[in-house]
C-alpha positions as CSV (number, residue, x, y, z in Angstrom):
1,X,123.3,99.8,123.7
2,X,125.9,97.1,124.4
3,X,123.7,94.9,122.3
4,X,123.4,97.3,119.6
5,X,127.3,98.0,119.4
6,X,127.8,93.8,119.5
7,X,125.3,93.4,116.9
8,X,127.4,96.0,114.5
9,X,130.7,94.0,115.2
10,X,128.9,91.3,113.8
11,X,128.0,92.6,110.6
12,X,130.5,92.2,107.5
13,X,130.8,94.0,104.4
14,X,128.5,91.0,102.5
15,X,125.6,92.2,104.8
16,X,125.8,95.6,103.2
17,X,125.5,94.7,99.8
18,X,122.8,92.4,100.7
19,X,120.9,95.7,102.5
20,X,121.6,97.6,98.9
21,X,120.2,94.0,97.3
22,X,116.9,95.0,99.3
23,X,117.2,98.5,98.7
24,X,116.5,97.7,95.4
25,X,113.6,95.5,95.7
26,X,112.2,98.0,97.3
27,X,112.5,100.4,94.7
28,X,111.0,98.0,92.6
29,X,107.9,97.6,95.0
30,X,107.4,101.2,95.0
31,X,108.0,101.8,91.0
32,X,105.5,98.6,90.2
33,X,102.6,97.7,92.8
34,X,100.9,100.6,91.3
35,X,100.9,99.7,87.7
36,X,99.3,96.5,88.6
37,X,96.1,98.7,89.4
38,X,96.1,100.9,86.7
39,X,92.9,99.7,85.3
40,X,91.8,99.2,89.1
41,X,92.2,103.1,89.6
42,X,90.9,103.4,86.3
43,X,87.5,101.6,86.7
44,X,86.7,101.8,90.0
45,X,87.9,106.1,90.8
46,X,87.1,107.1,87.0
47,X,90.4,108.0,86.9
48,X,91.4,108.5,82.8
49,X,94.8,107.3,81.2
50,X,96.3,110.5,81.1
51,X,95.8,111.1,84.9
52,X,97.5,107.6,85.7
53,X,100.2,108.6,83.6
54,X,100.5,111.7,85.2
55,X,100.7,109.9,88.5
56,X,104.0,108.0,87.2
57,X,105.3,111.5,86.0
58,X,105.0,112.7,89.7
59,X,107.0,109.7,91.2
60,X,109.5,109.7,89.0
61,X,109.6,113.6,89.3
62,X,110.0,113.8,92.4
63,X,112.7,111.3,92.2
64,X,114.3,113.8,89.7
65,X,114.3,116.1,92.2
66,X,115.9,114.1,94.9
67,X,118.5,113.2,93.1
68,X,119.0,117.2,91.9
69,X,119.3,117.8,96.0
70,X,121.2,114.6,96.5
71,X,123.9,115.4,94.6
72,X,124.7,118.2,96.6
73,X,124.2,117.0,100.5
74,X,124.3,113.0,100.2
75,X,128.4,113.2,101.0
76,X,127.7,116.3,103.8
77,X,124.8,114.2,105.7
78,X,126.3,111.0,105.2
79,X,125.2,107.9,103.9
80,X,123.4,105.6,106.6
81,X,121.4,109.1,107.5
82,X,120.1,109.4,103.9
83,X,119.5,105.5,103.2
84,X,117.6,105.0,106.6
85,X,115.5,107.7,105.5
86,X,114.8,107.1,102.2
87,X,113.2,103.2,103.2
88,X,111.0,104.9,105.5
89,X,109.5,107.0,103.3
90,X,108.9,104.3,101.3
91,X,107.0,102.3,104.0
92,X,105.0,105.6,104.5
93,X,104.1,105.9,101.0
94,X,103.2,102.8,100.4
95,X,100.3,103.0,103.7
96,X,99.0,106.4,102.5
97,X,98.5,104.5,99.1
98,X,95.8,102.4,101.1
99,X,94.5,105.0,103.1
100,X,94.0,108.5,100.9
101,X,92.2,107.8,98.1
102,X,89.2,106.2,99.9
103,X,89.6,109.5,102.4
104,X,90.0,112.7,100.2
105,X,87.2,113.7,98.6
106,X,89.4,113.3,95.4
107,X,91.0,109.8,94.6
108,X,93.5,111.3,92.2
109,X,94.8,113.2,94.8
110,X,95.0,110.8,97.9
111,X,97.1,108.7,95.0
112,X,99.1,111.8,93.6
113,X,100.3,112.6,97.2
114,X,101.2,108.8,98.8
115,X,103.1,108.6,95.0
116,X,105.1,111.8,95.8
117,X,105.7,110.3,99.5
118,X,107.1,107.1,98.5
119,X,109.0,108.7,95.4
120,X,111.2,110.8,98.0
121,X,112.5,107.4,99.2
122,X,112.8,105.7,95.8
123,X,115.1,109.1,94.5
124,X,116.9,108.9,97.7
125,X,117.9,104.6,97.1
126,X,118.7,105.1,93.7
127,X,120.8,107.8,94.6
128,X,122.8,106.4,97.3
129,X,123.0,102.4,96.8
130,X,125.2,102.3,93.8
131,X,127.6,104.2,95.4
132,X,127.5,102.7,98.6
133,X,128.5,99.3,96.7
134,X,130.9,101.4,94.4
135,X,132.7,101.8,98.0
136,X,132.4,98.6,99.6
137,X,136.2,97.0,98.6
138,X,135.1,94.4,96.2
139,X,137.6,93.9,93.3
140,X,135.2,93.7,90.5
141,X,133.3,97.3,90.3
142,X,131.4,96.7,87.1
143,X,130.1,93.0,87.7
144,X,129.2,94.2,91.2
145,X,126.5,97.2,90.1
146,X,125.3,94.9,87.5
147,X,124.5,92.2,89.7
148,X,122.8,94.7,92.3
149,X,120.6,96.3,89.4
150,X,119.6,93.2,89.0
151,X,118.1,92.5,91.9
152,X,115.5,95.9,90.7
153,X,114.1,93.0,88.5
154,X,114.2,90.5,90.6
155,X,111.8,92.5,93.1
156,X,110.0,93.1,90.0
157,X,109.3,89.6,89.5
158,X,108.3,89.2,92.7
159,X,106.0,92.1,93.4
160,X,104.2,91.1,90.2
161,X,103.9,87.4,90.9
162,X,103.1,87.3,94.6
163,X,100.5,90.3,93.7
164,X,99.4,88.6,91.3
165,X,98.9,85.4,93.5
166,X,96.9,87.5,96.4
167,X,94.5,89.0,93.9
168,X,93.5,85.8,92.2
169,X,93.2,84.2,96.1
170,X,91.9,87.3,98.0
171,X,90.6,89.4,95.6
172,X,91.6,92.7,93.8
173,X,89.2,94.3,95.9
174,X,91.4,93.5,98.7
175,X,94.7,95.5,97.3
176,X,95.4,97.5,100.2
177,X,96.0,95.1,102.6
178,X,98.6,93.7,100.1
179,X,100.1,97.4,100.1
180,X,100.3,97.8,103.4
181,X,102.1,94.1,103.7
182,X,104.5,95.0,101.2
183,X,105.7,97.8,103.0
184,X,107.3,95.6,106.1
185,X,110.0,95.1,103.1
186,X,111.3,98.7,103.5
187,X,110.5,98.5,107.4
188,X,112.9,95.9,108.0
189,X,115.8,96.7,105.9
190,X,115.9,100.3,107.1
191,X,116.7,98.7,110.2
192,X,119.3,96.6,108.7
193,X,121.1,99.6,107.3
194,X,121.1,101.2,110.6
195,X,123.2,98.4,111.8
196,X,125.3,97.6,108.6
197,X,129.2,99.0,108.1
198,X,129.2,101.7,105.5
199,X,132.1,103.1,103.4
200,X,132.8,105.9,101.6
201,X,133.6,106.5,97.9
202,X,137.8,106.9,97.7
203,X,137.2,110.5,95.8
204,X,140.6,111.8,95.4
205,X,141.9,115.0,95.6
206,X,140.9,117.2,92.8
207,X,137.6,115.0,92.5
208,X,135.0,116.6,89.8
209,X,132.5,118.5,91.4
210,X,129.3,119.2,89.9
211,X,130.1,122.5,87.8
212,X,132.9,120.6,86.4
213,X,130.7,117.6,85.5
214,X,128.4,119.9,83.9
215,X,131.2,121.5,81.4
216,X,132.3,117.8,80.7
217,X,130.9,116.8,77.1
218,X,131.9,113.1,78.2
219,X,129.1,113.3,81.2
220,X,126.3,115.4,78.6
221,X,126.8,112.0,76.5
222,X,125.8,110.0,79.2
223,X,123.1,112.2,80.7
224,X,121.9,111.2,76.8
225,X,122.2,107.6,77.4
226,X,120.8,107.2,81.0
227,X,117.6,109.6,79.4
228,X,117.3,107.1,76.8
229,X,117.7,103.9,79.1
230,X,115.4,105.1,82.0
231,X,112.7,105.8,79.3
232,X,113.1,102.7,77.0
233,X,113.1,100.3,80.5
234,X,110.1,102.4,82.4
235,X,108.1,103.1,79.2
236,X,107.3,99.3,78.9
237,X,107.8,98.6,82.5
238,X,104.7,100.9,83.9
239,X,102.1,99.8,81.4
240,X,102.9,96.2,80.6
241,X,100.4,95.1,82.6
242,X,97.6,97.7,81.4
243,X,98.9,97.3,77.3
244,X,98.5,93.4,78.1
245,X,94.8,93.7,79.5
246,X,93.9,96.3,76.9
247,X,96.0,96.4,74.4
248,X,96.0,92.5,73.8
249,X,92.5,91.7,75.3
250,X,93.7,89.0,77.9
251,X,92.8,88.3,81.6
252,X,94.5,90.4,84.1
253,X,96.2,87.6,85.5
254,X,97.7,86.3,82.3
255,X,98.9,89.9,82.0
256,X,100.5,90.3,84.8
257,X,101.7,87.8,84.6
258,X,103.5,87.5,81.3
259,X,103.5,91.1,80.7
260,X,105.4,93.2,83.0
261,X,106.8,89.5,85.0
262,X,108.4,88.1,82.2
263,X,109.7,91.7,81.5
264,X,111.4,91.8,84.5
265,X,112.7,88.1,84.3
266,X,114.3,88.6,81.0
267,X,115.9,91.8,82.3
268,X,116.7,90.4,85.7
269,X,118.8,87.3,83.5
270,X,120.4,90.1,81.2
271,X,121.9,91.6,84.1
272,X,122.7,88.6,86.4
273,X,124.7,87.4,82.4
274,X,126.2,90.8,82.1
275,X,127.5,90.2,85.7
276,X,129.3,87.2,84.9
277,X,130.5,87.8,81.4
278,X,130.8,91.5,81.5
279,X,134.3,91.9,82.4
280,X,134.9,90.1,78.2
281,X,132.1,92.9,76.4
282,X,133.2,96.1,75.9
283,X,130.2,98.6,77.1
284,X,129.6,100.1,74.3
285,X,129.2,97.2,72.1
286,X,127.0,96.0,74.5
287,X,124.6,99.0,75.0
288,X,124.6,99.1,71.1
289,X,123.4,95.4,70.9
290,X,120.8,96.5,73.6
291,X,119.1,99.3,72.2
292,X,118.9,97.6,68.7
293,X,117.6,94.6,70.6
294,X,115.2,96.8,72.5
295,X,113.6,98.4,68.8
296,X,113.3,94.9,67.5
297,X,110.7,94.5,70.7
298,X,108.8,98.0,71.1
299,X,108.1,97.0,67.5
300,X,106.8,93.6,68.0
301,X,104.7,95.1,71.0
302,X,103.3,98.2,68.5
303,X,103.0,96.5,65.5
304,X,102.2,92.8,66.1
305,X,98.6,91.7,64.8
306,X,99.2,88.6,67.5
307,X,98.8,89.3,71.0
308,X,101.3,86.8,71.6
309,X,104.1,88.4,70.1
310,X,103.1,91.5,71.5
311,X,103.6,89.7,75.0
312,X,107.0,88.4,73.7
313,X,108.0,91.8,72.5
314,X,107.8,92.7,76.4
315,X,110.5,89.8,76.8
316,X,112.6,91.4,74.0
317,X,112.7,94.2,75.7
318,X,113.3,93.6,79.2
319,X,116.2,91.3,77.8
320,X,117.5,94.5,76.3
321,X,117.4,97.1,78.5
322,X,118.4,95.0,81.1
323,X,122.3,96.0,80.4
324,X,121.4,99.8,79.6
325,X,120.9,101.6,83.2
326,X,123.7,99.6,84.9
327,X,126.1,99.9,82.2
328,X,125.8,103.7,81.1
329,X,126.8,103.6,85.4
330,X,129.9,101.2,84.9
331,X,130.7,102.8,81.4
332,X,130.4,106.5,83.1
333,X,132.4,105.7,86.0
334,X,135.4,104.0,84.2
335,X,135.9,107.7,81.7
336,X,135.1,109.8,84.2
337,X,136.4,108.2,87.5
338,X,136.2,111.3,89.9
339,X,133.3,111.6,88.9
340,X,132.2,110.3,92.9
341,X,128.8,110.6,94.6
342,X,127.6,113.7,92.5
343,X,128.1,111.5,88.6
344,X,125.9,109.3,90.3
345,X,123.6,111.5,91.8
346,X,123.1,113.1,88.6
347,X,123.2,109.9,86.8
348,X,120.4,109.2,88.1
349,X,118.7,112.3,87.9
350,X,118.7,112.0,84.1
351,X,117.5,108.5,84.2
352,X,114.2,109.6,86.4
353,X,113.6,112.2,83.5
354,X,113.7,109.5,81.0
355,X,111.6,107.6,83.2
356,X,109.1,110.4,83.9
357,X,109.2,111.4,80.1
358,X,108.3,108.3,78.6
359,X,105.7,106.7,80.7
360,X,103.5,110.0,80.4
361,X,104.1,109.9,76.6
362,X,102.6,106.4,76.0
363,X,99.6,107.4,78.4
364,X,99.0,110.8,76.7
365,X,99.3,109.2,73.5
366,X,97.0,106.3,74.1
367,X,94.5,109.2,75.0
368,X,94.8,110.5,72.0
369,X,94.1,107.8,69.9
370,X,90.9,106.5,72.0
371,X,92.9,104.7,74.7
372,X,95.1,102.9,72.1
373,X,98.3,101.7,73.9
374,X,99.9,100.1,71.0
375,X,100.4,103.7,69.6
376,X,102.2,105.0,72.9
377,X,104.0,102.0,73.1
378,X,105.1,102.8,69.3
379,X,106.2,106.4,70.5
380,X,108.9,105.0,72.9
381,X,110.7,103.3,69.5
382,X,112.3,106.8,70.0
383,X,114.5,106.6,73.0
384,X,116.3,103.6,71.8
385,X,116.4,104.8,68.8
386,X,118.0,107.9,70.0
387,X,120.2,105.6,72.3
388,X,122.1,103.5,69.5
389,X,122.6,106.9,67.2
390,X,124.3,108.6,70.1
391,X,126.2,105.4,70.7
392,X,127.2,104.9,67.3
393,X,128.4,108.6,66.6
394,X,130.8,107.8,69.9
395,X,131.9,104.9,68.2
396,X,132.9,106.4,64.8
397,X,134.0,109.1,66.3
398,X,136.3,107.8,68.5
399,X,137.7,105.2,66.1
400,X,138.3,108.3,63.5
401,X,140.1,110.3,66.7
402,X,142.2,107.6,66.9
403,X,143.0,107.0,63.6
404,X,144.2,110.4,63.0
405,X,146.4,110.4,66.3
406,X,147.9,107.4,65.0
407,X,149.0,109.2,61.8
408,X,150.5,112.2,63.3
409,X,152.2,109.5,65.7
410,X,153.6,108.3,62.7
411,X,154.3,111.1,61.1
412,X,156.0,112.6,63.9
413,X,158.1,109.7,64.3
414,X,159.1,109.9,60.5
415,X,160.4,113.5,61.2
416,X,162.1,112.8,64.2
417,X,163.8,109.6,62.8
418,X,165.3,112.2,60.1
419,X,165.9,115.0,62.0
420,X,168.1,112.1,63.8
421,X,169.8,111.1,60.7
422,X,170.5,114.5,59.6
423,X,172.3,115.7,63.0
424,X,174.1,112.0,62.7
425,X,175.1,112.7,59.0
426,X,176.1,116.4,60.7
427,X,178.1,116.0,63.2
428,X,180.3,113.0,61.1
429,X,181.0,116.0,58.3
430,X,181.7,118.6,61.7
431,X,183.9,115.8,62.7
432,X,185.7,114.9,59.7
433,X,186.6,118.3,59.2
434,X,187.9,118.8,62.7
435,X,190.4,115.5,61.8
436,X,190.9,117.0,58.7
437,X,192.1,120.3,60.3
438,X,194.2,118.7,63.3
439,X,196.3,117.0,60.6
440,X,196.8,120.1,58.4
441,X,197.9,121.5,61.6
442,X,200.4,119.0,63.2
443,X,204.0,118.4,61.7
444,X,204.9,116.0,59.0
445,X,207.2,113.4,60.1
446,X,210.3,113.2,58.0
C-alpha cells in the first residue's frame, strides 16, 4: 500500500496525458486490427461483405451506445472507475477475437460477440479521454485535443505496420497470437491510469445538462458535423486495406501498407500541424478546407482508372479528415463552453453513428454491385459533402447575422445621436426663455 500511495506522489499531470496518448492507441488497435483481416474472415469463414460490414456496425454501435449511457453516469461514477474499465474490456475483446470464432459453431458470431466486448471499451475511451485532458490545466485547450487525436493515427500507423510486419514473417495464418499480443497495450495502461492524477472538468454553476443541450440548435449543428466527420474518416479507414486488395488488385502487404498506413500518416501529420498552427486558423475555415479536401480524394479512390491514385486518394483523405473529429470538439466546446462531460459524451455519440453508418454503406453497397468497392467508396462522397454545405450555411449565415446587427447598431446610434441633439437644441430654447423671463421680471436700472 505504502508503495502504491509513493508511486501516485510520483506521477505528474504529463503522465496523464501520456495514459490518454495510449488510450487512444488503443482505440486505434481495437477500431483497425480487424480490417486487416477482412478478406481473411472473408476467405477462410465464408463470411460475405455485408456481414463484415455488419460486424463494424456492431462495434461502433455499441460504442453509440456507451456514449448514450456515458453521458449520463461518467461524472457520477467518476473518471479513473470508467477509464480503468473501459481498457480492460478492450484486452478482453481483443482475446475472445482469437478464441470464438474457431469455437462457436458459427464464426460470424464468435467475431460479432468479441467486436461488441471490445466496443464497450472503445465507447467508454472516446468518451472519457478528451475530457479528462480538457481538465488537466494546460493553457492551450484546442492544440491539446488535437495533438491527443492524433495519437488515434499514430496507433493506426502502427497497428497496421507492425501487423503487417508479423504477417509477412509469421504468417497470416498466425493472426491470433498477434491479437492476443496486442492486447498487453490496453493491459498495461489500465494500470497506469489506476495510478495517474485525474481532474475534473471546471463545469460551472448553471452548466448545460443534456435536455438543454438537446434544445440547443448550436449543438444539433455539430451533432451534423461529428456525423459527417466520423463517417467520412471511418468510411475509408475500415476498408482501405480490403478496397486496396480488391478494389486495386495489389498484394495485401502493399495494401496495408499504403492503403489504410499511409491513411493514417497523413491524418496523424494533419493533426500533429493543426496542433501547432491551430491557434492562427479559424475552425471553420479549416473544417471547410477539410471536407472539400476530403471530396477531392473519395473521388480519386471511386473514380481513378489508376490504382495508384486510388491509393493516393487514401492519402488525400486521411490528410483531410485528420482536422474534422478534433476540431468539430474544440469548435463545439469554445460556443458552447458548459457544455462539460455530457457535449462530449454526446459528441461522441454522433460521431459513432457516422462511423457505424458509413462503413456498413460501402460494404452493403459493394454487395450490391458484385463486391465492387469503388462504388461504396463513391457513396461516402456524401458525408463530406453534407459536411462543407452545413458549414457553409453557418458561415453565410452568420456573416449575414452580423451584418444586419451592425446596421441596426448604426442605425440606433443615428437616432440616439439626434434624439441627443434635439433635447440639446431643447433645453437651450427652455433656457433662453427662462433668461428671457427673469429679465422681463427684474427692475430696470435708471
Amino acid at each position: 500500500m505504502r508503495f502504491c500511495v509513493q508511486f501516485m506522489l510520483k506521477l505528474k499531470t504529463g503522465h496523464t496525458v501520456a495514459a490518454c496518448f495510449v488510450g487512444y492507441i488503443t482505440q486505434a488497435i481495437i477500431n483497425n486490427f480487424a480490417p486487416l483481416l477482412f478478406v481473411t474472415f472473408n476467405h477462410t469463414y465464408g463470411i460475405s461483405l455485408s456481414l463484415i460490414g455488419a460486424m463494424i456496425t456492431v462495434n461502433f454501435g455499441i460504442q453509440l451506445l456507451v456514449d448514450l449511457l456515458a453521458s449520463k453516469f461518467a461524472d457520477k461514477i467518476g473518471y479513473r472507475p470508467l477509464i480503468v474499465t473501459a481498457h480492460v474490456m478492450a484486452a478482453a475483446g481483443l482475446i475472445l477475437l482469437s478464441v470464438l470464432p474457431d469455437v462457436l459453431p458459427s464464426p460470424a458470431a464468435g467475431l460479432f460477440i468479441a467486436a461488441a466486448v471490445y466496443a464497450v471499451g472503445g465507447g467508454l475511451i472516446e468518451v472519457l479521454v478528451s475530457p479528462i485532458v480538457e481538465a488537466c490545466p494546460y493553457p492551450n485547450k484546442k492544440s491539446m485535443m488535437s495533438l491527443l487525436h492524433s495519437f488515434y493515427c499514430w496507433g493506426q500507423v502502427g497497428v497496421v505496420a507492425l501487423s503487417t510486419l508479423f504477417f509477412v514473417t509469421a504468417g497470416i495464418g498466425n493472426w491470433r497470437i498477434l491479437a492476443c499480443v496486442w492486447s498487453a497495450v490496453p493491459v498495461l495502461n489500465a494500470l497506469l491510469f489506476a495510478f495517474v492524477p485525474m481532474y475534473e472538468l471546471n463545469e460551472e454553476s448553471g452548466g448545460m445538462t443534456v435536455g438543454g443541450l438537446l434544445r440547443s440548435k448550436m449543438f444539433w449543428l455539430f451533432v451534423v458535423l461529428m456525423i459527417c466527420a466520423g463517417s467520412s474518416e471511418i468510411a475509408v479507414s475500415q476498408w482501405a486495406s480490403a478496397f486496396a486488395e480488391e478494389g486495386l488488385g495489389v498484394t495485401k502487404t502493399v495494401g496495408d501498407l499504403l492503403g489504410p498506413c499511409l491513411f493514417a500518416a497523413f491524418m496523424g501529420a494533419s493533426r500533429v500541424l493543426f496542433s501547432k498552427f491551430g491557434e492562427k486558423i479559424k475552425i471553420n475555415s479549416a473544417l471547410m478546407v477539410g471536407s472539400a479536401g476530403c471530396i477531392a480524394g473519395y473521388c480519386l479512390c471511386a473514380f481513378s482508372p489508376v490504382a495508384w491514385l486510388g491509393l493516393a486518394g487514401c492519402a488525400v483523405v486521411g490528410l483531410s479528415v485528420g482536422v474534422m473529429w478534433p476540431g468539430t470538439f474544440s469548435y463545439a466546446s469554445a460556443r458552447l463552453p458548459k457544455g462539460g462531460t455530457a457535449m462530449f459524451a454526446l459528441l461522441a455519440l454522433a460521431g459513432d453513428v457516422g462511423c457505424s453508418a458509413g462503413p456498413s454503406a460501402v460494404g452493403a453497397l459493394a454487395d450490391v454491385f458484385g463486391g465492387n468497392l469503388r462504388m461504396g467508396i463513391a457513396f461516402g462522397l456524401a458525408f463530406p459533402v453534407l459536411m462543407f454545405f452545413v458549414l457553409l450555411v453557418y458561415r453565410v449565415g452568420r456573416r449575414r447575422r452580423a451584418v444586419q446587427g451592425s446596421g441596426m447598431s448604426e442605425s440606433g446610434g443615428a437616432v440616439i445621436e439626434n434624439a441627443d441633439i434635439t433635447a440639446e437644441n431643447t433645453a437651450t430654447k427652455r433656457g433662453d426663455a427662462a433668461a428671457e423671463s427673469v429679465r422681463s421680471s427684474s427692475p430696470k436700472e435708471e
